[in-house]
C-alpha positions as CSV (number, residue, x, y, z in Angstrom):
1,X,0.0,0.0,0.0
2,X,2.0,3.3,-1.5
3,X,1.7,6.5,1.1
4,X,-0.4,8.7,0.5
5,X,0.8,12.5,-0.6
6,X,0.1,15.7,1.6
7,X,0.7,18.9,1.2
8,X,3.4,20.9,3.5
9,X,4.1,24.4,3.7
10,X,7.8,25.2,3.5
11,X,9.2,29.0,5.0
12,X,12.3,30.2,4.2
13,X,13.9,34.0,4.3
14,X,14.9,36.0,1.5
15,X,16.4,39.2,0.5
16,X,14.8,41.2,-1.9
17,X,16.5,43.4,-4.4
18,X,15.4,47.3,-4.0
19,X,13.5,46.8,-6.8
20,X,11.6,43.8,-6.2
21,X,11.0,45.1,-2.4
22,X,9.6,48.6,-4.6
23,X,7.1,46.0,-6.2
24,X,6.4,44.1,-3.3
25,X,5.3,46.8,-1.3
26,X,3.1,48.1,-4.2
27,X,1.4,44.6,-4.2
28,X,1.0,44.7,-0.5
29,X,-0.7,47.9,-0.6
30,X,-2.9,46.9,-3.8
31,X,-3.8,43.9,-1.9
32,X,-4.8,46.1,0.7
33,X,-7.0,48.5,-2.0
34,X,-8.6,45.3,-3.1
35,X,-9.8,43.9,-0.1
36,X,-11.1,46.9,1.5
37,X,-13.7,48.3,-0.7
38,X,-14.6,44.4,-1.7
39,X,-15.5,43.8,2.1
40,X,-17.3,47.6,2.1
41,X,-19.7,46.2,-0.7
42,X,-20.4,43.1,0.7
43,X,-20.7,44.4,4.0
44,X,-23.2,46.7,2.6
45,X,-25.2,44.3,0.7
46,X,-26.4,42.3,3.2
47,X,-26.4,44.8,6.3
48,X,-28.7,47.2,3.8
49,X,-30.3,43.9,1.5
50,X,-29.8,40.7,3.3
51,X,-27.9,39.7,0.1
52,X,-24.7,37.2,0.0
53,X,-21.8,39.0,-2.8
54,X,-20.2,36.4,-4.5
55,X,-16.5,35.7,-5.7
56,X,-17.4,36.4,-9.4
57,X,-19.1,39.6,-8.4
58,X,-16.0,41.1,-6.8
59,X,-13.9,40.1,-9.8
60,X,-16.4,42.0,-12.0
61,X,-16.2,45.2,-9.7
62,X,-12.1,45.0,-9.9
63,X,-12.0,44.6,-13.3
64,X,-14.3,47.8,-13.4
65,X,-12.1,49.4,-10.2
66,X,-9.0,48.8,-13.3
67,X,-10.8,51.4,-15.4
68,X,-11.3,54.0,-13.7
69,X,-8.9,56.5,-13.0
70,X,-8.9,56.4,-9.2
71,X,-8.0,52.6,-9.4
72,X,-6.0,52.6,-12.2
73,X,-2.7,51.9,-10.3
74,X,-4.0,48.4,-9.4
75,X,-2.8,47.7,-13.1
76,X,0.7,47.9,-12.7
77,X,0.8,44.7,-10.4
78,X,0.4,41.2,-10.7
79,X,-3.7,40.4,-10.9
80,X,-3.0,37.1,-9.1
81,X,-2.7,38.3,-6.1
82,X,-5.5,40.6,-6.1
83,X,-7.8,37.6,-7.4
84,X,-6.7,35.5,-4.4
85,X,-7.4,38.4,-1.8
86,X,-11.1,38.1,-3.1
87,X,-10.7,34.7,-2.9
88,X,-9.7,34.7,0.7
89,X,-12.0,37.2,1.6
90,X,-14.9,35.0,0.0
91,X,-13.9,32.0,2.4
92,X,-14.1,34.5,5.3
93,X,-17.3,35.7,4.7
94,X,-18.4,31.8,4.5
95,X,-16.9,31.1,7.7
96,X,-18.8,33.9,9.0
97,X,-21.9,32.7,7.7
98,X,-21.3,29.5,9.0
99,X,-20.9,31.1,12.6
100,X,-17.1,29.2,12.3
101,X,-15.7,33.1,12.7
102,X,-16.7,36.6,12.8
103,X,-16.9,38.8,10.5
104,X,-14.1,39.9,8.5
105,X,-12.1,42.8,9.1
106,X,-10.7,46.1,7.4
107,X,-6.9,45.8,6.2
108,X,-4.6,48.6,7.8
109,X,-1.1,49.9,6.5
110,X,0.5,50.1,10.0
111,X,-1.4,47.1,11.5
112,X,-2.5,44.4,9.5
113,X,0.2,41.3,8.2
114,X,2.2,42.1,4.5
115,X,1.7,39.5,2.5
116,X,0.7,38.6,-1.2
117,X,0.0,35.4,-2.6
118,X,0.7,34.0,-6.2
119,X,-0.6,30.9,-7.9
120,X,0.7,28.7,-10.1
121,X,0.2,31.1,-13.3
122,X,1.6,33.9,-10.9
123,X,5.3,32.7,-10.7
124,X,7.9,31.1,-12.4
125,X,9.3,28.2,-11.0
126,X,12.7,26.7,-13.3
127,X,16.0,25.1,-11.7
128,X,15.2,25.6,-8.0
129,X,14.8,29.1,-8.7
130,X,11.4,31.1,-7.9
131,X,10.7,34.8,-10.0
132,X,6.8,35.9,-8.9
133,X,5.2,37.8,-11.7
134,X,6.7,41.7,-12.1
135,X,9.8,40.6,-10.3
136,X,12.0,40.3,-13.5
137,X,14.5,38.4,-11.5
138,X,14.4,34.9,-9.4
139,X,14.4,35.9,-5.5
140,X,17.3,35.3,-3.3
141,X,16.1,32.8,-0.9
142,X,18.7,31.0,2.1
143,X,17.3,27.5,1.2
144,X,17.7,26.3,5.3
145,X,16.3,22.8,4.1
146,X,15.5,21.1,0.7
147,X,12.3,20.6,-0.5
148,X,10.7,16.8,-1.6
149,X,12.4,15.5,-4.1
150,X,10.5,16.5,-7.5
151,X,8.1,18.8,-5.9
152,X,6.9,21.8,-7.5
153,X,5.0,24.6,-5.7
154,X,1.3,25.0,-6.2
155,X,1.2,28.3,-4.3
156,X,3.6,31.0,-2.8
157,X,3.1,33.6,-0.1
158,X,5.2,36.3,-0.1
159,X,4.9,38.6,3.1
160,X,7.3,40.8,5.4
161,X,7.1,41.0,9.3
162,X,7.1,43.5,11.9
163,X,10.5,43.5,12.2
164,X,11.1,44.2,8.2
165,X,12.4,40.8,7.6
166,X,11.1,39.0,4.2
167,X,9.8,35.4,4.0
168,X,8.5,33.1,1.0
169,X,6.1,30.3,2.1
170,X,5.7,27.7,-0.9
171,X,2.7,25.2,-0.9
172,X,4.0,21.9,-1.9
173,X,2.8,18.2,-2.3
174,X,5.0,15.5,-0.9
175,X,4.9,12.1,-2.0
176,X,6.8,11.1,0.5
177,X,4.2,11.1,3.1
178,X,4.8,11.3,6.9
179,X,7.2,8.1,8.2
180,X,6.5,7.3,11.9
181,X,9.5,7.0,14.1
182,X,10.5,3.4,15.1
183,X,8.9,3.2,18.9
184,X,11.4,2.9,21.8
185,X,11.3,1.8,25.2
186,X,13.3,4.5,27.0
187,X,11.6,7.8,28.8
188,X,13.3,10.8,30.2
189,X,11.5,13.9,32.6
190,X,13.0,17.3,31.3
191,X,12.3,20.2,33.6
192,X,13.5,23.9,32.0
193,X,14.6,26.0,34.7
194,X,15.7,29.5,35.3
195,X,19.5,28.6,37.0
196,X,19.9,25.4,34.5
197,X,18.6,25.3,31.4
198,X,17.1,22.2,31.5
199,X,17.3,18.7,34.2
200,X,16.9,15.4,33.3
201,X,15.2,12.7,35.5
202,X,18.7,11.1,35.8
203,X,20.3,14.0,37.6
204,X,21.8,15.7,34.4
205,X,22.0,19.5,34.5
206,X,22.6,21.6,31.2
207,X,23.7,25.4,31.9
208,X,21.8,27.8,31.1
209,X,24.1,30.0,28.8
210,X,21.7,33.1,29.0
211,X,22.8,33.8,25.4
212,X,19.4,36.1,25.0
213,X,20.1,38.5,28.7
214,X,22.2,41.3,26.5
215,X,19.1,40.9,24.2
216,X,16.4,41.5,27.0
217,X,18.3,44.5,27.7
218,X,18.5,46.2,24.4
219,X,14.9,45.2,23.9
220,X,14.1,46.8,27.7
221,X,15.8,50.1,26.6
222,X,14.4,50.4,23.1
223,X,10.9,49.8,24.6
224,X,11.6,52.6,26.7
225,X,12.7,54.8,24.0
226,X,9.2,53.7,21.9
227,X,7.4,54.9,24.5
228,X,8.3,58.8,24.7
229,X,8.0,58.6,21.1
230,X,4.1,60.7,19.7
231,X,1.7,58.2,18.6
232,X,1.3,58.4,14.9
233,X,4.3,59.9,14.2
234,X,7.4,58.4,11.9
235,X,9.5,58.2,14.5
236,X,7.5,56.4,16.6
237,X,7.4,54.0,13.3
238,X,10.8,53.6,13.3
239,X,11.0,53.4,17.2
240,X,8.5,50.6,16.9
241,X,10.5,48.8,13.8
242,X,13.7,48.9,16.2
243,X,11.8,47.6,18.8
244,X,10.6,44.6,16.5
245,X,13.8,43.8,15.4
246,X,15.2,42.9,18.8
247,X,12.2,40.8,19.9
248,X,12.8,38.9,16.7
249,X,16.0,37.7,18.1
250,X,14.0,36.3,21.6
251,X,11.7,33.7,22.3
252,X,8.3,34.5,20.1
253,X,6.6,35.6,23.8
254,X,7.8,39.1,25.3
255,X,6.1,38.7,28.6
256,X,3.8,41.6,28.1
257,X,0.3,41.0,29.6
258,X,-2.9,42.9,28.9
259,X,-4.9,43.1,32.1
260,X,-7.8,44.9,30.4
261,X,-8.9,44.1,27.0
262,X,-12.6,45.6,26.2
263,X,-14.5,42.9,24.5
264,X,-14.9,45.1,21.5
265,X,-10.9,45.0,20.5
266,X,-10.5,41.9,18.3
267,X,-6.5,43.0,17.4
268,X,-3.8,45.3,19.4
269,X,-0.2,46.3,19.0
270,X,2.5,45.2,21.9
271,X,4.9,47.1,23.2
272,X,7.4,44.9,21.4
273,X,6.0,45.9,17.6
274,X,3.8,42.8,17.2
275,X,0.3,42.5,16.0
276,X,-2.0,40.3,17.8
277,X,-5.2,38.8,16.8
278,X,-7.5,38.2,19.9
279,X,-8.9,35.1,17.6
280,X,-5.9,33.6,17.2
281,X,-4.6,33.8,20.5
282,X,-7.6,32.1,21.7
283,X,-7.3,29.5,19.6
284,X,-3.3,28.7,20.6
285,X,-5.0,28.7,24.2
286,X,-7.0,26.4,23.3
287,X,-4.6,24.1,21.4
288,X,-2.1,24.3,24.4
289,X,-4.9,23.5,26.6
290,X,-6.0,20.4,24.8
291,X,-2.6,19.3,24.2
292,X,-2.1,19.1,28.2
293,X,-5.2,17.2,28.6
294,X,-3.7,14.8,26.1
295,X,-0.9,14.5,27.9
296,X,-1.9,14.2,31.5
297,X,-5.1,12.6,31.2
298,X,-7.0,15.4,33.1
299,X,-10.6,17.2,32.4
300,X,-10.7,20.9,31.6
301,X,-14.6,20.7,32.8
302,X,-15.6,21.3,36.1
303,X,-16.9,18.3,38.0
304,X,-20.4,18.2,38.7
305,X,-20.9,17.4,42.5
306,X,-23.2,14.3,42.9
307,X,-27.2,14.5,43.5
308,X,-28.0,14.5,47.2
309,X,-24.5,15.4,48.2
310,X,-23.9,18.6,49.2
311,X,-20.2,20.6,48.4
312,X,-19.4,23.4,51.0
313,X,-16.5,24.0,48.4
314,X,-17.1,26.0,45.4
315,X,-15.8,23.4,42.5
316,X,-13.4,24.8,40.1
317,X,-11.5,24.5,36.9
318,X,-8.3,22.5,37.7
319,X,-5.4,23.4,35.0
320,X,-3.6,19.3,34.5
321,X,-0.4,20.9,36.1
322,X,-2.0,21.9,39.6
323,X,-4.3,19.4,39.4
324,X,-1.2,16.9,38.8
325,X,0.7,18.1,41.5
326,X,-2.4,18.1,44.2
327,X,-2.5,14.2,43.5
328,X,1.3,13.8,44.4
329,X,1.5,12.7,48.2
């Protein structure tokens, strides 16, 4: 029985020409113009008529958006990636309808992720070497790993971070499959500490080198410097790109905790430069959470006390780590 082929996503880092980052940020910011008038007219539709846009119905009012002379910028970019914005806002709208999300949002220059994506007709793909449409020249990518063996990419993500780095995600299919690793009899317990890095069940202690400390610092005092900057202003921009570009050499958490988030706010900038989606976050939450219940066997649902017995204690949510330990004698 032959395995059967997936599709994996593989990210590497490139480094655009000043040219191709020109045209890049021209498609991000088309992409941007796309979606944002597309979501006002199907927003309006059904709040005013109760009546669902379709896909082919925002390609017909970009291809008139093309003629007019307030649009007519959107011509001097690749089309693909402005087809597959409509495309992707089309699938949001039907996971709003099908209550599986909320309602899309408005793209915004300073807020909202970079990013373009090409098909198949959008990019070249010859000799290991990728050149998306209005490039004129392949991209210089650090290949940090080799993709499968014969595979071609079906689609590729171009975006740029916070922190002004450039990535290219390519969409591939890989015959290969997934090979499960031989199963082995031997366990270890790792702890990861604060004065060793990590301990072993046997005893072992690895140092903790504290490679990132000089990098807490920098990112301590260029947070401070972000912070006297004026709101809205380029310097405050460039403060916050600074600020990114440190935290992009940490762990991917700064620490930074929002004790009051109003319902109402479904994104917000850190401190460190990052965009967070509320959404998402929940939904990592939720992924460690269930991830720990795999793992330790425990219930995230409160226990319901048994009929005719009475509970003077108010039962609670026990996280699997608390409620491990309680058990321990």
């Amino acid at each position: 029985m032959g395995v059967a082929a997936v599709k994996r996503a593989f990210k590497f880092r490139f480094y655009p020409t000043d040219a191709q980052a020109a045209e890049l940020a021209r498609t991000f910011g088309c992409v941007r113009k796309v979606h944002n008038p597309a979501l006002t007219a199907r927003s309006e539709a059904w709040t005013a008529r109760g009546e669902r846009v379709t896909y082919g119905e925002t390609s017909a009012m970009l291809t008139a958006w093309k003629r007019t002379e307030e649009f007519a910028y959107l011509n001097d970019v690749s089309s693909v990636p402005l087809q597959q914005a409509l495309r992707h806002l089309q699938a949001g709208f039907a996971d709003f309808f099908a209550r599986r999300a909320g309602h899309p949002r408005f793209k915004s220059r300073k807020k909202s992720r970079d990013s373009a994506e090409y098909t198949s007709s959008g990019f070249r793909w010859r000799d290991g070497s990728l050149t998306p449409a209005k490039m004129g020249e392949p991209l210089d990518i650090v290949w940090s790993r080799s993709l499968p063996e014969g595979a071609l990419p079906s689609t590729v993500t171009v975006s740029r971070d916070s922190a002004c780095r450039w990535f290219v995600t390519m969409l591939c299919e890989d015959q290969s499959g997934f090979n499960a690793l031989p199963p082995t009899e031997s366990t270890v317990g790792i702890d990861v500490g604060i004065t060793s890095l990590v301990t072993l069940a046997a005893g072992e202690k690895i140092t903790n080198p504290r490679h990132e400390q000089r990098d807490r610092e920098r990112l301590a005092r260029a947070q401070r410097i972000l912070s006297r900057k004026q709101i809205e202003s380029e310097n405050r921009d460039k403060a916050r790109i600074k600020v990114a570009r440190v935290h992009a050499r940490i762990v991917d958490r700064c620490g930074v905790i929002r004790a009051d988030l109003p319902l109402e706010v479904r994104e917000w900038t850190c401190v460190c430069g990052m965009v967070h989606d509320r959404d998402v976050n929940a939904a990592r939450n939720i992924l460690a959470a269930g991830l720990a219940v795999a793992a330790c066997g425990d219930g995230v649902r409160p226990q319901r006390s048994t009929p005719g017995r009475r509970s003077s204690a108010k039962q609670e949510m026990v996280p699997p780590r608390r409620a491990r330990a309680a058990a321990q004698p």
